[in-house]
mmCIF file of the N, C-alpha and C atoms, coordinates in Angstrom:
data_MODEL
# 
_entry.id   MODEL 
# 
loop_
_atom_site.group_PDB 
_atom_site.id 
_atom_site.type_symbol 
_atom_site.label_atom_id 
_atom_site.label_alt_id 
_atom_site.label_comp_id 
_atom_site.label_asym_id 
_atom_site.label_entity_id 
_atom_site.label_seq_id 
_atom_site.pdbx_PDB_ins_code 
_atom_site.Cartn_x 
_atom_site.Cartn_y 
_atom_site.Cartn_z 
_atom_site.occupancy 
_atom_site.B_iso_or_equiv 
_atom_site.pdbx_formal_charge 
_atom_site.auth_seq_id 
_atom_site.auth_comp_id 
_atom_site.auth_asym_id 
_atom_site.auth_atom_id 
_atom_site.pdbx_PDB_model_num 
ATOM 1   N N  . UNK A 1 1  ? 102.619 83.150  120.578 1.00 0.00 ? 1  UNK A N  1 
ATOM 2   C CA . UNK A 1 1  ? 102.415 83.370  119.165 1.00 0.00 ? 1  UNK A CA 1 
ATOM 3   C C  . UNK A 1 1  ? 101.544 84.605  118.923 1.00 0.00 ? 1  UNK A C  1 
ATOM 4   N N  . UNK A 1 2  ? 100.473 84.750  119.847 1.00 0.00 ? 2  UNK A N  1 
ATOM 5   C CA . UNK A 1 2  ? 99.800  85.533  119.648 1.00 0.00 ? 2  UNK A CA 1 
ATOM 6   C C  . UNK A 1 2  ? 100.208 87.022  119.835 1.00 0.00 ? 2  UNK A C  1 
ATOM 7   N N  . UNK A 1 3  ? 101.516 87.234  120.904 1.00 0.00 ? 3  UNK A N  1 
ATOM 8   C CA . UNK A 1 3  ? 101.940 88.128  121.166 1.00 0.00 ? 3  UNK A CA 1 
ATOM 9   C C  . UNK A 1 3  ? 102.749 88.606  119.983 1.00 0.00 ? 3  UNK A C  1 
ATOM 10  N N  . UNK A 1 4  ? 103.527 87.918  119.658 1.00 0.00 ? 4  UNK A N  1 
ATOM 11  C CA . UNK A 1 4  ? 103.972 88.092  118.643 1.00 0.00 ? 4  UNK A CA 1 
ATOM 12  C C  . UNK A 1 4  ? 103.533 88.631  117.311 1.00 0.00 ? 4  UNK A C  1 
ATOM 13  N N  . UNK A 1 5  ? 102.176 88.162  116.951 1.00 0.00 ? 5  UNK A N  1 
ATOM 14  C CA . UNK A 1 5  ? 101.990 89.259  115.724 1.00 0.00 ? 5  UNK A CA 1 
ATOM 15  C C  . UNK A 1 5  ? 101.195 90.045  115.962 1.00 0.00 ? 5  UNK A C  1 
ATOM 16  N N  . UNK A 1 6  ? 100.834 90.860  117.130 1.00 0.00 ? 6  UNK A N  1 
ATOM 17  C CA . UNK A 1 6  ? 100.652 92.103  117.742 1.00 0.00 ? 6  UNK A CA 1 
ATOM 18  C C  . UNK A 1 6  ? 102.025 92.813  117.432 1.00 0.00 ? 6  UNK A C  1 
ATOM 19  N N  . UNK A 1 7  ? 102.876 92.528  117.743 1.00 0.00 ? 7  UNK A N  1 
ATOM 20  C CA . UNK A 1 7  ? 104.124 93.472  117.734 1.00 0.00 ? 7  UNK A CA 1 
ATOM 21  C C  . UNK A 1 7  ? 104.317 93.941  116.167 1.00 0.00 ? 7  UNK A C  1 
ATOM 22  N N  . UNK A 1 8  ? 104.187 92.316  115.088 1.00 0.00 ? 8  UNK A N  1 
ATOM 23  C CA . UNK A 1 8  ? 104.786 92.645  113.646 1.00 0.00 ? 8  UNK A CA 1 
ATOM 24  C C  . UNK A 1 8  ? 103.366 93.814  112.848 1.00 0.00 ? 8  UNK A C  1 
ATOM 25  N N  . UNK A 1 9  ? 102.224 93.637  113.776 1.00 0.00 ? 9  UNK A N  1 
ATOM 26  C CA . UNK A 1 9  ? 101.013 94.996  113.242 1.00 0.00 ? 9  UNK A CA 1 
ATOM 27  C C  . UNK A 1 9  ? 101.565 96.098  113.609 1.00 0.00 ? 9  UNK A C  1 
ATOM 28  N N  . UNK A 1 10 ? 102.205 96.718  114.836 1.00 0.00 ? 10 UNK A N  1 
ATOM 29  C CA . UNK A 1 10 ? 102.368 97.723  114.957 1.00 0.00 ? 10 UNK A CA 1 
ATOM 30  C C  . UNK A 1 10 ? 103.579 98.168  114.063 1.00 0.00 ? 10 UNK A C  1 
ATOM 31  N N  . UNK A 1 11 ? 104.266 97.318  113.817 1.00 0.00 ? 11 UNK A N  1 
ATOM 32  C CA . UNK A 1 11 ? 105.174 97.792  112.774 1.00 0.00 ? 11 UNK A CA 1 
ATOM 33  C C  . UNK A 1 11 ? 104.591 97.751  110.804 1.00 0.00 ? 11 UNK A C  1 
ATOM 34  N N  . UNK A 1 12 ? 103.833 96.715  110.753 1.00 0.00 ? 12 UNK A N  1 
ATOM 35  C CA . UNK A 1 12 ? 103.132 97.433  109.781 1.00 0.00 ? 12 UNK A CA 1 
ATOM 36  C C  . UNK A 1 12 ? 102.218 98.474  110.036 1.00 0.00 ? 12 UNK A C  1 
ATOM 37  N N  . UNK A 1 13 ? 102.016 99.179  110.775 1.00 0.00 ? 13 UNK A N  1 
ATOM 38  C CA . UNK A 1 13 ? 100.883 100.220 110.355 1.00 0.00 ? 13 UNK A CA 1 
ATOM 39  C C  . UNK A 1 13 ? 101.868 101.577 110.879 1.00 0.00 ? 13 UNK A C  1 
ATOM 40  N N  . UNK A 1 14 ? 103.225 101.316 111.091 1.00 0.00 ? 14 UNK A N  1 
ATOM 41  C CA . UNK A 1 14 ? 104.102 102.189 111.459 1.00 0.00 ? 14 UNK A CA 1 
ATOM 42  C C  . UNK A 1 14 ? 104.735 102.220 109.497 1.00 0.00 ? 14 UNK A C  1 
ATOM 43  N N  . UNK A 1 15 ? 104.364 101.231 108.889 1.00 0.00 ? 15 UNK A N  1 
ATOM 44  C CA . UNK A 1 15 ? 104.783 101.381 107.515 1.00 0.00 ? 15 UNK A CA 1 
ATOM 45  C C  . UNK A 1 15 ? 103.814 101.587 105.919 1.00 0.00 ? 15 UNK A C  1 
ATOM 46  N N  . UNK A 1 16 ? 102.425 101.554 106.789 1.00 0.00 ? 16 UNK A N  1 
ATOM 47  C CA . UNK A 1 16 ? 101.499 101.761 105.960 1.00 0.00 ? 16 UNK A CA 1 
ATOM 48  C C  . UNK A 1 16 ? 101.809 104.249 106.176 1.00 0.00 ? 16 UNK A C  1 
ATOM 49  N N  . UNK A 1 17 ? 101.860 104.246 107.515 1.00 0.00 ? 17 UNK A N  1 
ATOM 50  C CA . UNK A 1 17 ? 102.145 105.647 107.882 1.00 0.00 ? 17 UNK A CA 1 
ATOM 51  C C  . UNK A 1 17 ? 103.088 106.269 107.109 1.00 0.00 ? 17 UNK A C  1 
ATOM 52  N N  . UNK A 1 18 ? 104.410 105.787 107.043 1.00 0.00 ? 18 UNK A N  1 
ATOM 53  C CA . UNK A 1 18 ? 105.191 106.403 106.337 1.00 0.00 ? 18 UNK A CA 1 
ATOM 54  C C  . UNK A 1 18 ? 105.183 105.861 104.991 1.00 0.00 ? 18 UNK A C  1 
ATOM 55  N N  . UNK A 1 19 ? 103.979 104.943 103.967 1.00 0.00 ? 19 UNK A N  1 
ATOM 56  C CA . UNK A 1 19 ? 104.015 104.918 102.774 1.00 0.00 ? 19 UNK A CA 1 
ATOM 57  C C  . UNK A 1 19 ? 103.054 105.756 102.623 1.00 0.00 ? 19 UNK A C  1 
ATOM 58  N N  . UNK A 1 20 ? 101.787 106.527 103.543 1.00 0.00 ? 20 UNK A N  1 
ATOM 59  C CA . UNK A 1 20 ? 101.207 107.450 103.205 1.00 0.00 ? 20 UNK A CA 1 
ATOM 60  C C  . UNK A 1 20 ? 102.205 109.033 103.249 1.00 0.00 ? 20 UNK A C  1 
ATOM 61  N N  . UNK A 1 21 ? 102.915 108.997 103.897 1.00 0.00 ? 21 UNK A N  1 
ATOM 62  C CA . UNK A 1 21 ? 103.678 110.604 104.262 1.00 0.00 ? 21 UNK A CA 1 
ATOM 63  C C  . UNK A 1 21 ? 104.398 110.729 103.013 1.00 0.00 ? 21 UNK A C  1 
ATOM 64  N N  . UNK A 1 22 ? 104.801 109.604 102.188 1.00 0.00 ? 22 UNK A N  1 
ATOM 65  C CA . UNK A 1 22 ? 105.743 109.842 100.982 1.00 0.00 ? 22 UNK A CA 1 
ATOM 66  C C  . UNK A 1 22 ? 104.950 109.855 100.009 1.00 0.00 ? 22 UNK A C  1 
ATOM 67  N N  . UNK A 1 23 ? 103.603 109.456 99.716  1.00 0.00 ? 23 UNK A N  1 
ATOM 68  C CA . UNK A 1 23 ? 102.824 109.742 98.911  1.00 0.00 ? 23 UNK A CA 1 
ATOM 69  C C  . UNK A 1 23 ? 102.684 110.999 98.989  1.00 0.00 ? 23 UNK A C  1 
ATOM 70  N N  . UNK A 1 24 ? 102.049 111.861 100.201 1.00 0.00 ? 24 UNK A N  1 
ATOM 71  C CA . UNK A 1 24 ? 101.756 113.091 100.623 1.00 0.00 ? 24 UNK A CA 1 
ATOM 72  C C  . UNK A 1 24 ? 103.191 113.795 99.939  1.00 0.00 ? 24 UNK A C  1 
ATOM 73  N N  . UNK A 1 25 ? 104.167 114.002 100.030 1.00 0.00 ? 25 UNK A N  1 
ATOM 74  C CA . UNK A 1 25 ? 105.409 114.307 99.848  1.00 0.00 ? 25 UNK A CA 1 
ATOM 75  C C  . UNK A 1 25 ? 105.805 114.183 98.142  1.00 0.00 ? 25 UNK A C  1 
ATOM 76  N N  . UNK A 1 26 ? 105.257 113.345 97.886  1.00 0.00 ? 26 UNK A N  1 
ATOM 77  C CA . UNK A 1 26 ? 105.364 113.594 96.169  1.00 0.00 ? 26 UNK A CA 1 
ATOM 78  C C  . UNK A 1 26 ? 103.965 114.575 95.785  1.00 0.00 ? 26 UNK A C  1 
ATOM 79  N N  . UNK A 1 27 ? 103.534 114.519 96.417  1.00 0.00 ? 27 UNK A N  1 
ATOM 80  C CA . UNK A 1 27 ? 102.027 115.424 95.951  1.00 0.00 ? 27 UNK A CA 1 
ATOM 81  C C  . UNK A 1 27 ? 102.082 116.641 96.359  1.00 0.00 ? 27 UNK A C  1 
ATOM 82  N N  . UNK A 1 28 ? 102.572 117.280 97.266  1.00 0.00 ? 28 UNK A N  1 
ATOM 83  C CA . UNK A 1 28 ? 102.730 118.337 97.838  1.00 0.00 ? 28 UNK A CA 1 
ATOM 84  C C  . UNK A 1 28 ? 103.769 118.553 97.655  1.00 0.00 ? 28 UNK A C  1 
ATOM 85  N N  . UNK A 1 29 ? 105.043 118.280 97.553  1.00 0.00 ? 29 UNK A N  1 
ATOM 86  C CA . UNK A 1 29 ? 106.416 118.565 98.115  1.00 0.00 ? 29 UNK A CA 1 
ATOM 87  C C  . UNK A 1 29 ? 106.923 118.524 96.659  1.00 0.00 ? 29 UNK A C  1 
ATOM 88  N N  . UNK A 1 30 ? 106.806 117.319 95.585  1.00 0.00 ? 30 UNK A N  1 
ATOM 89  C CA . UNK A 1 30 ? 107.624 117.207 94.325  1.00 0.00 ? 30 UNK A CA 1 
ATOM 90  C C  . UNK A 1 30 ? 106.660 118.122 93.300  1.00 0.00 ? 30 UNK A C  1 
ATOM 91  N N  . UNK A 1 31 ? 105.375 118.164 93.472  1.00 0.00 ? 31 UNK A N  1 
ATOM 92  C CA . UNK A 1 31 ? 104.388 118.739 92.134  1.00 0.00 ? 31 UNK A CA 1 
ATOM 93  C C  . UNK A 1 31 ? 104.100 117.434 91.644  1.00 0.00 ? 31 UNK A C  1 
ATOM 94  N N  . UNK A 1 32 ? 103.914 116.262 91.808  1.00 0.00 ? 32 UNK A N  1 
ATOM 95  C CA . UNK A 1 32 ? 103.156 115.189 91.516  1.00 0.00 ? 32 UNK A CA 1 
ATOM 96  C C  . UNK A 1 32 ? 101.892 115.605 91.311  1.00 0.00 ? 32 UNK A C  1 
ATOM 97  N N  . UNK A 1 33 ? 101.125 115.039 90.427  1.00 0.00 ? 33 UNK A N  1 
ATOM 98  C CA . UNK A 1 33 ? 100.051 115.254 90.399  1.00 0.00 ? 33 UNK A CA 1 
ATOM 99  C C  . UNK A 1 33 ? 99.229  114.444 90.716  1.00 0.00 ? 33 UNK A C  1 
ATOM 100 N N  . UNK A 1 34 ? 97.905  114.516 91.040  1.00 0.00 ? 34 UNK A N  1 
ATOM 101 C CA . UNK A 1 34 ? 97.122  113.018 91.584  1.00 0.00 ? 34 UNK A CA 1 
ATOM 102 C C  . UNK A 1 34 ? 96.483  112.158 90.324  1.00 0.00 ? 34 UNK A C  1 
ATOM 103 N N  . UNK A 1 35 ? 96.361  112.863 89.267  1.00 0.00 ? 35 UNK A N  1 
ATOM 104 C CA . UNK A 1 35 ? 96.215  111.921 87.946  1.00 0.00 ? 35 UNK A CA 1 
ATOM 105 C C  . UNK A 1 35 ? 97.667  111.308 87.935  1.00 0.00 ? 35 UNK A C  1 
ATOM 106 N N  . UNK A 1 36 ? 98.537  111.651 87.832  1.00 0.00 ? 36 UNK A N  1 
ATOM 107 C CA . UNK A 1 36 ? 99.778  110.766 87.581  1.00 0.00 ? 36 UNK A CA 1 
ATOM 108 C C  . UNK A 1 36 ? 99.620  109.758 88.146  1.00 0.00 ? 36 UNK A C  1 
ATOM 109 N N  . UNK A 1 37 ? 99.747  110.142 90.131  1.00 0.00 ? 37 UNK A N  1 
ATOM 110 C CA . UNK A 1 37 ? 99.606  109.204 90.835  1.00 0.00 ? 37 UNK A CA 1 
ATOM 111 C C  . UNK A 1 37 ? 99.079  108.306 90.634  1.00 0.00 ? 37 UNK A C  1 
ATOM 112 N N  . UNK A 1 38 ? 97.597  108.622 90.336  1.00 0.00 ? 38 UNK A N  1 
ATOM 113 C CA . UNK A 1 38 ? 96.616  107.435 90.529  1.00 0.00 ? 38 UNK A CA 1 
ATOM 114 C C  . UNK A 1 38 ? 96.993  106.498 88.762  1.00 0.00 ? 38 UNK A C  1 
ATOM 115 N N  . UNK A 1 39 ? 97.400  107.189 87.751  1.00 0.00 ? 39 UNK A N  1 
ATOM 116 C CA . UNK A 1 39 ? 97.724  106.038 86.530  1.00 0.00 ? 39 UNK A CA 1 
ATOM 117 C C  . UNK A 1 39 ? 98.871  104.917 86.886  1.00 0.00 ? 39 UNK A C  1 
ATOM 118 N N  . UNK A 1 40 ? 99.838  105.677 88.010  1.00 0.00 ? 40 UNK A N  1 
ATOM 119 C CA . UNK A 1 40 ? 101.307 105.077 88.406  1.00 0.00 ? 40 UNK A CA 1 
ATOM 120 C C  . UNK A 1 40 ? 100.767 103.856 89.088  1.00 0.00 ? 40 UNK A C  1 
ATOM 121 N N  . UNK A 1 41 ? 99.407  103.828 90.207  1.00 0.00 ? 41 UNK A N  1 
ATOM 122 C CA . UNK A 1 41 ? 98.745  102.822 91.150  1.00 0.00 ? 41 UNK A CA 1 
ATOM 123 C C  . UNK A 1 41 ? 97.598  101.963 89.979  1.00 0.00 ? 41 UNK A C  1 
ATOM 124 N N  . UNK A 1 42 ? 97.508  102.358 88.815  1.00 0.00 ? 42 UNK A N  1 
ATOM 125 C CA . UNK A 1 42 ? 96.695  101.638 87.969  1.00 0.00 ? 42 UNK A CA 1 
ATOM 126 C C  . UNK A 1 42 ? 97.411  100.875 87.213  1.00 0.00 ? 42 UNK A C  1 
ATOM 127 N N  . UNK A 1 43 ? 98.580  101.377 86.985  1.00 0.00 ? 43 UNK A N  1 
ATOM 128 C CA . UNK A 1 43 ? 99.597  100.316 86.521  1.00 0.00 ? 43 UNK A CA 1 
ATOM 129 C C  . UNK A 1 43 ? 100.296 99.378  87.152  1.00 0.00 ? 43 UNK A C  1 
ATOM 130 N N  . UNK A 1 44 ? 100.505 99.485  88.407  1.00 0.00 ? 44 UNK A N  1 
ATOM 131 C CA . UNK A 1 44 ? 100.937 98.980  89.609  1.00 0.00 ? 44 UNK A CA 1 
ATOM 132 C C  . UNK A 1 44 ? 99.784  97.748  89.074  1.00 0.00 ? 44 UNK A C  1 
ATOM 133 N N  . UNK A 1 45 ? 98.993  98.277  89.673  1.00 0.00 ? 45 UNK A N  1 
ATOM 134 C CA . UNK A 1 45 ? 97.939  97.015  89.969  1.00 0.00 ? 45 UNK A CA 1 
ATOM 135 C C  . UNK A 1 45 ? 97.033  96.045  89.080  1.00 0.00 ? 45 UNK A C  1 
ATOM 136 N N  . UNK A 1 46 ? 97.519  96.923  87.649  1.00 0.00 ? 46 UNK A N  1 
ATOM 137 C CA . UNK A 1 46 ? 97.231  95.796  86.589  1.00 0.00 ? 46 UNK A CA 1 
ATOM 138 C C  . UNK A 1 46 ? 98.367  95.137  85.931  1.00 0.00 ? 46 UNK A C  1 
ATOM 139 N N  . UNK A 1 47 ? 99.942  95.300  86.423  1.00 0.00 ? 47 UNK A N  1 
ATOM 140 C CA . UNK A 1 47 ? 100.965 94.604  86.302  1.00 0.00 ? 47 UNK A CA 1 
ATOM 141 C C  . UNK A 1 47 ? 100.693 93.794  87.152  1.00 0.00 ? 47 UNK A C  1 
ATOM 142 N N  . UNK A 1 48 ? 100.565 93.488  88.471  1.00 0.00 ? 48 UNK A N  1 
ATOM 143 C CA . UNK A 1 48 ? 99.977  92.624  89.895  1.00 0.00 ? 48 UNK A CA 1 
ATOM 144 C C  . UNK A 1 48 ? 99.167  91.513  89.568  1.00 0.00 ? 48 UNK A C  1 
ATOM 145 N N  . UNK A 1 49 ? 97.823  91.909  88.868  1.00 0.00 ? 49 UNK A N  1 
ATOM 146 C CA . UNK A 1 49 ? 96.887  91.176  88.791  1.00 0.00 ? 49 UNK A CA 1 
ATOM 147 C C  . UNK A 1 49 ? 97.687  90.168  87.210  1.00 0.00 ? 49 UNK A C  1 
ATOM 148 N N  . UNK A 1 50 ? 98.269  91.019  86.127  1.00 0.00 ? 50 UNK A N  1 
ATOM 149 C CA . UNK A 1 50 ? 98.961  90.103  85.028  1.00 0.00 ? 50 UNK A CA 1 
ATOM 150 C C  . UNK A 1 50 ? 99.656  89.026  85.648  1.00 0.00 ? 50 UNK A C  1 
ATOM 151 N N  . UNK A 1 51 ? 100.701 89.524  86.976  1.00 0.00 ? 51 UNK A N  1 
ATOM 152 C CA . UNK A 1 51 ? 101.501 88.664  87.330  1.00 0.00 ? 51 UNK A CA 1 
ATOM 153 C C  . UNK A 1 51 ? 100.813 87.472  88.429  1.00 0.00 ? 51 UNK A C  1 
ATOM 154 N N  . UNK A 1 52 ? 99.730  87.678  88.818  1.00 0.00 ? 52 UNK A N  1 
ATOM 155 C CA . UNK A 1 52 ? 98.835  86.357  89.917  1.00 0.00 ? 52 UNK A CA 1 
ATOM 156 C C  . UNK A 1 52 ? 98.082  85.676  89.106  1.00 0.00 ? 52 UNK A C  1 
ATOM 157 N N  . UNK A 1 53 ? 97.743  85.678  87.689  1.00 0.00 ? 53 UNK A N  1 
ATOM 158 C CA . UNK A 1 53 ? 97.083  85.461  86.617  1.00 0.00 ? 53 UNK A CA 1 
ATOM 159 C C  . UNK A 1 53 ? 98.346  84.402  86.388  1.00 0.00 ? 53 UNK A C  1 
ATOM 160 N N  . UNK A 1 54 ? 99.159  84.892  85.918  1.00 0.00 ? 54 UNK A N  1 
ATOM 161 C CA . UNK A 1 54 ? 100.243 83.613  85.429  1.00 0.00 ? 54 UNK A CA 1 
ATOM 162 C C  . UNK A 1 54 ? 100.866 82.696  86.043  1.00 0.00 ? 54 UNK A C  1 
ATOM 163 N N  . UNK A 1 55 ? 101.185 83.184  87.288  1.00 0.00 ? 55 UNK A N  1 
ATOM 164 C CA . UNK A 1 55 ? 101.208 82.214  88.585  1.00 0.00 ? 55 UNK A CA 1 
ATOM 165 C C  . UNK A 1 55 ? 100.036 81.605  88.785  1.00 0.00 ? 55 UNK A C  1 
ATOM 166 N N  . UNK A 1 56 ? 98.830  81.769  88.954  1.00 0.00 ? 56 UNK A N  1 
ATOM 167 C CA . UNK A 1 56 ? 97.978  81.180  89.063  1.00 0.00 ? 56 UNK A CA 1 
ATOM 168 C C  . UNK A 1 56 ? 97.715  79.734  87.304  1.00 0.00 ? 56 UNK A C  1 
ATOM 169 N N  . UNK A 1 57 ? 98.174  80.534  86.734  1.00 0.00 ? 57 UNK A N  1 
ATOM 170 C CA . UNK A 1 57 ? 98.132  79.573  85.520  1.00 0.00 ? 57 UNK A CA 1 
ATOM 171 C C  . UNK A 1 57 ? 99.122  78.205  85.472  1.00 0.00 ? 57 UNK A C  1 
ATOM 172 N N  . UNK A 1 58 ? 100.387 78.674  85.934  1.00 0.00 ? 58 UNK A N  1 
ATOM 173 C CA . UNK A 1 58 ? 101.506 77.824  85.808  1.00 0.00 ? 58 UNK A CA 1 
ATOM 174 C C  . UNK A 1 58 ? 101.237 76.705  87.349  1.00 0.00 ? 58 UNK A C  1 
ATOM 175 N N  . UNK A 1 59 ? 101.064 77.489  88.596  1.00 0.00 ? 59 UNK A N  1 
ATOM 176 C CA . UNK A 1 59 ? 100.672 76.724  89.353  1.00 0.00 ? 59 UNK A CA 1 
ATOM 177 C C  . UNK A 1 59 ? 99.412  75.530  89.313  1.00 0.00 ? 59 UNK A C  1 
ATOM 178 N N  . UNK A 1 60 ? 98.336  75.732  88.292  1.00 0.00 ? 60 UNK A N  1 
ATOM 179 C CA . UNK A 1 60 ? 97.106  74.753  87.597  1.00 0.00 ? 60 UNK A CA 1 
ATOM 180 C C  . UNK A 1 60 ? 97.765  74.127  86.887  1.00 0.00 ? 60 UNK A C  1 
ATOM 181 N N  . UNK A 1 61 ? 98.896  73.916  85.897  1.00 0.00 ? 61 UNK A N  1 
ATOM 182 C CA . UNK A 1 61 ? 99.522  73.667  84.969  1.00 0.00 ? 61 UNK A CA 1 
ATOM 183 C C  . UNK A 1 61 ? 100.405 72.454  85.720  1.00 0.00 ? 61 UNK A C  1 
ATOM 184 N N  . UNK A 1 62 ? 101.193 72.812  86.375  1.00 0.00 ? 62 UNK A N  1 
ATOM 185 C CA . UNK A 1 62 ? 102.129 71.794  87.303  1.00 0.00 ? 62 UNK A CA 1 
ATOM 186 C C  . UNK A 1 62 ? 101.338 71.239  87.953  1.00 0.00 ? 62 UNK A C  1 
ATOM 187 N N  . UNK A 1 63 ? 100.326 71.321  88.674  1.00 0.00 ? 63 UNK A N  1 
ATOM 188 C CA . UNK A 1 63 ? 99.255  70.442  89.792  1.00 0.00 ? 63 UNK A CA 1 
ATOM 189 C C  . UNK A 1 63 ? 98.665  69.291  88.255  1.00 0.00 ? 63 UNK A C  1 
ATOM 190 N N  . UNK A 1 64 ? 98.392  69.597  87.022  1.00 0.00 ? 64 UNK A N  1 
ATOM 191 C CA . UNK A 1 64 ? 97.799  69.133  85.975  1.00 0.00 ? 64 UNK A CA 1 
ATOM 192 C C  . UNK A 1 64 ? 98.616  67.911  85.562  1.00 0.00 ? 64 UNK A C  1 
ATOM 193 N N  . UNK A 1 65 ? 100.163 68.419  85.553  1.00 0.00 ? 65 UNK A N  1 
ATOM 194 C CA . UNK A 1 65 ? 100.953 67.940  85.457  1.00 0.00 ? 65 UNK A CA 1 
ATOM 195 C C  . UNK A 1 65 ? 101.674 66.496  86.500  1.00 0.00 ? 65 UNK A C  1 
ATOM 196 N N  . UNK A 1 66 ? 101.507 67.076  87.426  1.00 0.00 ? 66 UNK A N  1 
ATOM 197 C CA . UNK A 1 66 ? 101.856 66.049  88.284  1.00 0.00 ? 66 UNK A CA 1 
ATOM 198 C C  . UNK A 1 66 ? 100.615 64.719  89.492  1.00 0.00 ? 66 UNK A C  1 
ATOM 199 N N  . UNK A 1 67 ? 99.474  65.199  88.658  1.00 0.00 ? 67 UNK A N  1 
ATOM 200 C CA . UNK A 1 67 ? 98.455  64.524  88.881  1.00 0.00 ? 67 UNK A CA 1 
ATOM 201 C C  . UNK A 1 67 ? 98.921  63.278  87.493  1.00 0.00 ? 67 UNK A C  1 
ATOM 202 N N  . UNK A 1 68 ? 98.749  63.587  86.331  1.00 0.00 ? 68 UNK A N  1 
ATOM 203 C CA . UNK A 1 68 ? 98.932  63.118  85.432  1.00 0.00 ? 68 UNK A CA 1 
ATOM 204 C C  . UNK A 1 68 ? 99.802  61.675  85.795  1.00 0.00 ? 68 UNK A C  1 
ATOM 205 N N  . UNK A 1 69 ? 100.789 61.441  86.886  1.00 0.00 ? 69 UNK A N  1 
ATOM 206 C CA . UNK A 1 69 ? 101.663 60.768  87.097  1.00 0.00 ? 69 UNK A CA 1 
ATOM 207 C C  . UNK A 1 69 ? 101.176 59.612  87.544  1.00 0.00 ? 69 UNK A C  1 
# 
């Protein structure tokens, strides 16, 4: 088991690499700008947090629910 997610890290950090090179690549390569960027990752991540907020709500909601029983 343990061997095993040694192998699935090296392939994430073989994909954290190439989500940095395409960042690099819109910034350098398209004329992206890094204000864009960084509003595009602020929206990202306050759509994220809206969406674990409501899951987190509905999941309290059904546990509320099925205690109730």
């Amino acid at each position: 088991m343990l061997k095993q997610l040694g192998r699935n890290r090296r392939l994430g950090g073989t994909s954290f690499l190439a989500c940095i090179c395409f960042i690099a690549l819109a910034v350098y390569g398209w004329g992206v700008s890094w204000g864009e960027l960084l509003s595009y990752a602020l929206l990202l991540l306050t759509f994220m947090l809206a969406l674990l907020l409501v899951a987190g709500l509905l999941g309290w909601l059904l546990h509320k629910f099925n205690r109730r029983k």
